[in-house]
C-alpha positions in Angstrom: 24.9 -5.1 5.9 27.3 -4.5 2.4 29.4 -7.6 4.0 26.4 -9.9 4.9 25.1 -9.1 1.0 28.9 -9.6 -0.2 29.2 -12.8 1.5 26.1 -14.3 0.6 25.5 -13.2 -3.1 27.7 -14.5 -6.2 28.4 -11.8 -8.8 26.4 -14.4 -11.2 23.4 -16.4 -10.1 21.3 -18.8 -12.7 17.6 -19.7 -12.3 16.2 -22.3 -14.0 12.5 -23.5 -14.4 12.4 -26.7 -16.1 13.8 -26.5 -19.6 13.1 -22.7 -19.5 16.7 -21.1 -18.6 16.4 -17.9 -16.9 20.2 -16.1 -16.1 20.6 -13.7 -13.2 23.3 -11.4 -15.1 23.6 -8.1 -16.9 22.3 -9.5 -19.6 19.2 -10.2 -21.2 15.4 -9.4 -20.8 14.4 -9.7 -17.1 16.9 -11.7 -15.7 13.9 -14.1 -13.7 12.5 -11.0 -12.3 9.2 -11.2 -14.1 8.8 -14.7 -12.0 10.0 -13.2 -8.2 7.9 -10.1 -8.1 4.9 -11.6 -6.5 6.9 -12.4 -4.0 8.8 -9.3 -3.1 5.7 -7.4 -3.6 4.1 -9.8 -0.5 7.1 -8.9 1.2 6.7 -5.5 0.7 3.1 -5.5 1.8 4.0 -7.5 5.3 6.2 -4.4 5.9 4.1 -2.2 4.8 1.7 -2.6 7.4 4.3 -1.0 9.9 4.4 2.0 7.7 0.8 2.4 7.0 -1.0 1.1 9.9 0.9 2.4 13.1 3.2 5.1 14.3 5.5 3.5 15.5 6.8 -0.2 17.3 4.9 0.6 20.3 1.8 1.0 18.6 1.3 -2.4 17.3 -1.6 -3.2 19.6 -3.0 -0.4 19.7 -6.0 -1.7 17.2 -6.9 -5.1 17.2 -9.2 -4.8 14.9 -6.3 -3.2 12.5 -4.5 -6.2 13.1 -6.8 -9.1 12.7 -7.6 -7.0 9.3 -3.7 -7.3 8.4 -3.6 -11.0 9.3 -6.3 -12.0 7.5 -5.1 -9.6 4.6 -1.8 -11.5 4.6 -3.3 -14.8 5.3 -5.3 -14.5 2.2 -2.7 -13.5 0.0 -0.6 -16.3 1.4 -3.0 -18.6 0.7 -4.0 -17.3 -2.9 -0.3 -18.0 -4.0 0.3 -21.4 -2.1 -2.7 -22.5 -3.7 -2.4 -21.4 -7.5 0.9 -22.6 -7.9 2.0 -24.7 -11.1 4.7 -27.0 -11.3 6.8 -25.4 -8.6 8.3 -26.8 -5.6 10.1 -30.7 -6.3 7.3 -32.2 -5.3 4.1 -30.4 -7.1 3.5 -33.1 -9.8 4.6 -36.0 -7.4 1.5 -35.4 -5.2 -0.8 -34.7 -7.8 -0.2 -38.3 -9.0 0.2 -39.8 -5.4 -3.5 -38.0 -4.9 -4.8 -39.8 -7.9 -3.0 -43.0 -6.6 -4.7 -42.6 -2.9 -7.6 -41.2 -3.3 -9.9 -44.0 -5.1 -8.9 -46.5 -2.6 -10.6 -47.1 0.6 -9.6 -46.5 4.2 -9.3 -50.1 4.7 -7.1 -50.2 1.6 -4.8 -47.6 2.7 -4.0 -49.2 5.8 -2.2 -52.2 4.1 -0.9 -50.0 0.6 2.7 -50.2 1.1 3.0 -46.8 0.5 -0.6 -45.3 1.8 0.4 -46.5 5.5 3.8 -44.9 5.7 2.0 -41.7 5.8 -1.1 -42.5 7.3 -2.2 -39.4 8.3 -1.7 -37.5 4.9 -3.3 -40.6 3.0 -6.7 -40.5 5.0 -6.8 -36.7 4.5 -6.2 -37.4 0.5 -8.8 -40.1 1.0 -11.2 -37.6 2.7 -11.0 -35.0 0.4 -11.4 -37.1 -2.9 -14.3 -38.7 -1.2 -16.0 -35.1 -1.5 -15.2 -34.4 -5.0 -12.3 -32.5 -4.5 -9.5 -32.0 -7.3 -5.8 -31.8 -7.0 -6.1 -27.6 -6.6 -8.6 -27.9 -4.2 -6.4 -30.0 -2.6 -3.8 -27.1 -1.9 -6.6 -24.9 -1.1 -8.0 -26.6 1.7 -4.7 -27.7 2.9 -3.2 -24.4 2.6 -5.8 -22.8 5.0 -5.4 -24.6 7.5 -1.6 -24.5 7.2 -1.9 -20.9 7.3 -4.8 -20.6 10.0 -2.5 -22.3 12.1 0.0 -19.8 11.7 -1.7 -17.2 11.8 -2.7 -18.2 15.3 0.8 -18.9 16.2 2.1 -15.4 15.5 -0.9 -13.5 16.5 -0.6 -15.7 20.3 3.1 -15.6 20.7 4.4 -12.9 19.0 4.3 -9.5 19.9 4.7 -8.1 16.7 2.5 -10.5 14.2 3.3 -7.8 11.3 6.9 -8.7 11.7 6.2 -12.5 12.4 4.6 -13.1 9.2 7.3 -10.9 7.2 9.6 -14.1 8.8 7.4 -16.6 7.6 7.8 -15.3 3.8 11.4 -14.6 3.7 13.2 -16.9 5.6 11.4 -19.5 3.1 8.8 -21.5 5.7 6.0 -20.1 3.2 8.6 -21.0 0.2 9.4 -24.4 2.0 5.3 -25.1 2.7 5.2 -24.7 -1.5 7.9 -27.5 -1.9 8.0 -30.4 0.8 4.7 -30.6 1.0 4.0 -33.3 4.0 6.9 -32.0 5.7 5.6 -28.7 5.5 2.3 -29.9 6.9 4.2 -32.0 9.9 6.1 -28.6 10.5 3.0 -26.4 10.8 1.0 -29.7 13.4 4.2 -29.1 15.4 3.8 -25.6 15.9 0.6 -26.7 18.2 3.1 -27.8 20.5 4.9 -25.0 21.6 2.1 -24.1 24.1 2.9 -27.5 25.8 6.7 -27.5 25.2 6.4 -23.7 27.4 3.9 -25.8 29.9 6.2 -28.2 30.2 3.3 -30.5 29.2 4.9 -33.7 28.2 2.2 -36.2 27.3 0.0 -33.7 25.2 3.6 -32.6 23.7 4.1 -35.8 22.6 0.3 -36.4 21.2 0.6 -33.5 18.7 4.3 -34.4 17.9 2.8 -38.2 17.0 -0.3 -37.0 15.3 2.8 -34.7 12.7 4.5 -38.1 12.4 1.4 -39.2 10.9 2.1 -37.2 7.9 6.3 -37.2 8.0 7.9 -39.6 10.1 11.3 -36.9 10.5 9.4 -34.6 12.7 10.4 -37.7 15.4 13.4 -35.8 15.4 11.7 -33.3 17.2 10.9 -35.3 20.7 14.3 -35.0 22.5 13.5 -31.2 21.5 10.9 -31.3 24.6 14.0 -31.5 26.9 16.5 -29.8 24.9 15.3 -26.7 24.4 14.0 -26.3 28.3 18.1 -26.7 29.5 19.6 -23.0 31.0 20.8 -21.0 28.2 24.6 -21.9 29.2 27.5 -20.9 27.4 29.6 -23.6 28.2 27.1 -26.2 27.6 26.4 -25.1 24.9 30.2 -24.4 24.0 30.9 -28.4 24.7 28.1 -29.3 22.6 30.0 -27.7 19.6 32.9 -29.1 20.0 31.1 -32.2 20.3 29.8 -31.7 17.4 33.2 -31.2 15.2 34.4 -35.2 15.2 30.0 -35.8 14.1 30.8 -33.4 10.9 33.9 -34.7 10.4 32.8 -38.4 10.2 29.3 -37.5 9.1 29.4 -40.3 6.2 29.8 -43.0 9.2 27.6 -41.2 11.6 24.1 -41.0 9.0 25.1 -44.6 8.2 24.1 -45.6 12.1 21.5 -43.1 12.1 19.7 -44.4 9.2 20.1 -47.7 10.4 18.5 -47.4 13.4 16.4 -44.4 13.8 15.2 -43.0 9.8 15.8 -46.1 7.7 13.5 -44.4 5.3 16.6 -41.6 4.6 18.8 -44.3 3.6 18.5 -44.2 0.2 19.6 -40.2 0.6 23.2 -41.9 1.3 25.3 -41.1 -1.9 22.5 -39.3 -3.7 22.6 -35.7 -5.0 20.9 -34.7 -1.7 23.6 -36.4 0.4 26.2 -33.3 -1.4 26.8 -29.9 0.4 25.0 -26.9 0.6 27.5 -23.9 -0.4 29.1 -22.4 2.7 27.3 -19.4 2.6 24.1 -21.4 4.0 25.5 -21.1 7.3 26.1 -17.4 7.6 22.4 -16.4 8.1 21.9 -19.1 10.9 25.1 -18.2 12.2 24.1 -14.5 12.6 20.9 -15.3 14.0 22.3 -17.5 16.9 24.7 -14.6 17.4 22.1 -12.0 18.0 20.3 -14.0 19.4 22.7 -14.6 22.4 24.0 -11.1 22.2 20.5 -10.5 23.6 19.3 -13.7 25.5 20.1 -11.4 28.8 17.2 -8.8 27.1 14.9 -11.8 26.7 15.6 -14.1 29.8 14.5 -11.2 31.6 11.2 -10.6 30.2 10.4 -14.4 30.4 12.8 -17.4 31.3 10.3 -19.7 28.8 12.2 -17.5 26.3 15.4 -19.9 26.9 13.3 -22.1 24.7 13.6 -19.8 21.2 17.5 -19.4 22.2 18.7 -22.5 22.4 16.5 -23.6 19.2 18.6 -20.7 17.3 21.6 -22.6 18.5 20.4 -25.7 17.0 19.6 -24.3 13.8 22.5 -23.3 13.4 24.3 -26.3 14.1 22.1 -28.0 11.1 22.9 -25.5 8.9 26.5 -25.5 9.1 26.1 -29.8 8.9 23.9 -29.2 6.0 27.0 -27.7 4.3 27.9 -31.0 4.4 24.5 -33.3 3.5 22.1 -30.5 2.1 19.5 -33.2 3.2 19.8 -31.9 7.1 18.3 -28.9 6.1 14.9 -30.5 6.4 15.0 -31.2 10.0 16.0 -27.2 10.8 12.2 -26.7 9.4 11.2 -28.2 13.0 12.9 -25.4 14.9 13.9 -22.5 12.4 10.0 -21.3 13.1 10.5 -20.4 16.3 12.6 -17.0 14.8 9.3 -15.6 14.0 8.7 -15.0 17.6 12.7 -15.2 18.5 13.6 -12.1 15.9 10.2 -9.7 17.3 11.1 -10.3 20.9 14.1 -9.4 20.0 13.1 -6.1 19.1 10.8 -5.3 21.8 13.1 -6.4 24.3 15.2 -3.3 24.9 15.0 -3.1 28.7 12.4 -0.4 29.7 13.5 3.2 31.3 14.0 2.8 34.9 11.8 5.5 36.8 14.4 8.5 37.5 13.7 11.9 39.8 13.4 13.6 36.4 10.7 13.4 33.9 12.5 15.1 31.0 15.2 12.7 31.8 12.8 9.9 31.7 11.4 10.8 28.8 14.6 11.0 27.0 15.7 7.8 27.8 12.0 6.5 26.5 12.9 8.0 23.4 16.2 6.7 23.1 14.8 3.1 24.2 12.3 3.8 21.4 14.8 4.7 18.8 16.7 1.5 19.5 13.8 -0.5 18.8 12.9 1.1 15.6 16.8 0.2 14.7 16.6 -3.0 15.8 13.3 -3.6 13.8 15.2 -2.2 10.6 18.1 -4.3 10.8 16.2 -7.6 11.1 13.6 -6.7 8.6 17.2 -5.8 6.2 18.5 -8.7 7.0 15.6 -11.3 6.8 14.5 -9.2 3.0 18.2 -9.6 2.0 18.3 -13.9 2.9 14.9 -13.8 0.6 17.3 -12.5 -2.2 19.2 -15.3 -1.5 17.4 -17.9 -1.4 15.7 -17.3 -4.3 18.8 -17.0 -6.6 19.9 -20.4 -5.1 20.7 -22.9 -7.3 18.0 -24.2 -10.0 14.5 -22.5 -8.9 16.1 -21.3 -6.1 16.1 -22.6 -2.3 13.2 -24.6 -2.6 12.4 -24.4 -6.5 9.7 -21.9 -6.1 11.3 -19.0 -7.7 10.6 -18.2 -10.4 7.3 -17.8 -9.0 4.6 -19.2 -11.9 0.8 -19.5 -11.3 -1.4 -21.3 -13.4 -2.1 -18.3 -15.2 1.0 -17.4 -16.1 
């Protein structure tokens, strides 16, 4: 864990929050901190609930009522700081203008703006909302719970440790990320309605919720091919070729988003030379990197409790593979945020998937070896709840505002 901090962290990191300058050094009055504590205070509160609520991995159904208590707790507080946001996230005051542009016109109107029917989905929402006398802020609100019902459901249907899940969702920055790109965010969350019908092997109804998130971000396309993708046999080889496949792509990358632009996202075009077109720092890539790792270091844990579970491998392999082009063009990150979700289910099963004690002629024996098996999960459970805090100290001492610009945190009562 002292070389994954080493690696990632700089001795000096600087925040920034519009003209305010905030430096992460030895010196002066809070060094940004003032502005992050709400969020590693929710962070602490989503692990908390381990702690407080249960004694011990095992137990985590043992109340549902406990847990639906938690979620909702979480949910809330998730919510409560999505919603009374200022001015963070690079797109905050860009929608608040585009939902002053949208929302007078009519639907008829938006149909035919130039810029209403690109998103057509988000711009009849906009519509719908200012239609009922809603302002900017109750905008976010409304948007944010459903955002946040939906994963809620997510985690508390697929995971089997929703505590753990929604830890995830805060630090490896999809709560940040829902607080910055805000359609994106939105296409993100419609997709995660899909992974019952990607498991099902569903296709049609796949591609129905898939079309109804391009509604609201046309890169969530990106996503279709996915549907076959991520249901191939968790091969090493294959997946071995596609990396080196991948090399000559990041080496011509320049030439490669030229054709790609061209013909499938002509909207990203005009990304091509821009500051988003530069590199995210190396150290991007180690967190992915690690999690594909662990991930495959246990794929024969979790193919055997469920071969659907090929599904959340192969989507760790993938997110790492944008990650380490995003090094490159910091604008691939985006499209990870269409499979990085999957580790809130990926990094619980995980942990619960140390193979259970086999039934022995002994029952001391047996019971040892529960313990033991036990044990291991509690360790496991550390080590990715260490790890996933740790990437929320980075990410928030990235760059100005950190990953996403939403660090410093700042409400508008602050």
């Amino acid at each position: 864990m002292y070389l994954f901090a080493l690696l990632m962290f700089d001795k000096k990191e600087y925040l920034r929050y519009n003209k305010k300058k905030i430096v992460w050094k030895d010196g002066g009055k809070d060094g940004g901190l003032s502005g992050i504590v709400p969020v590693l205070c929710l962070g602490s509160v989503l692990w908390a609930r381990e702690l407080g609520f249960s004694n011990g991995i095992a137990d985590e159904k043992r109340t549902a009522r406990l847990q639906w208590t938690f979620l909702l707790l979480a949910g809330g507080l998730f919510v409560l700081m999505a919603t009374m946001r200022y001015g963070i996230g690079y797109d905050y005051f860009n929608y608040e203008r585009l939902y002053e542009q949208l929302g007078p016109m009519t639907a008829a109107q938006l149909v035919q703006d130039p810029l209403g029917k690109q998103f057509i989905g988000y711009s009849l929402l906009t519509h719908l909302l200012y239609r009922a006398g809603l302002d900017y802020r109750s905008l976010l609100l409304v948007i944010n719970l459903l955002m946040t019902g939906v994963v809620l459901w997510f985690v508390k249907r697929y995971s089997p440790l929703p505590w753990m899940s929604l830890f995830f969702y805060l630090t490896l920055q999809f709560f940040a990320h829902s607080m910055n790109l805000f359609r994106q965010s939105i296409a993100a969350t419609i997709c995660l309605l899909a992974y019952p019908f990607l498991k099902k092997r569903k296709l049609l109804l796949f591609v129905l919720v898939v079309l109804l998130a391009a509604a609201f971000h046309t890169s969530v396309l990106f996503f279709l091919p996915f549907y076959w993708i991520l249901n191939w046999k968790c091969d090493g080889r294959l997946l071995g070729e596609l990396a080196l496949a991948a090399v000559p792509v990041y080496l011509f990358s320049n030439q490669a988003a030229q054709l790609v632009t061209q013909y499938l996202f002509p909207n990203y075009a005009g990304y091509i030379g821009s500051r988003y077109w530069a590199g995210l720092g190396y150290r991007y890539a180690i967190f992915p990197i690690l999690y594909f790792t662990a991930a495959w270091l246990t794929r024969c844990w979790l193919l055997a409790e469920g071969q659907e579970n090929r599904i959340l491998i192969n989507s760790s392999f993938y997110v790492m593979l944008l990650y380490v082009f995003s090094t490159h063009h910091m604008i691939l990150e985006r499209f990870s945020i269409y499979l990085f979700p999957y580790a809130m289910l990926l990094l619980p099963k995980m942990v619960v998937s140390v193979p259970a004690v086999q039934e022995r002629a002994g029952k001391k024996e047996n019971k040892h070896l529960e313990r033991q098996r036990r044990e291991s999960m509690v360790l496991l459970a550390v080590l990715a709840v260490a790890a996933g805090f740790a990437y929320l100290c980075f990410a928030s001492m990235q760059g100005t505002n950190g990953f996403h610009k939403v660090y410093p945190y700042v409400s508008v009562w602050s």
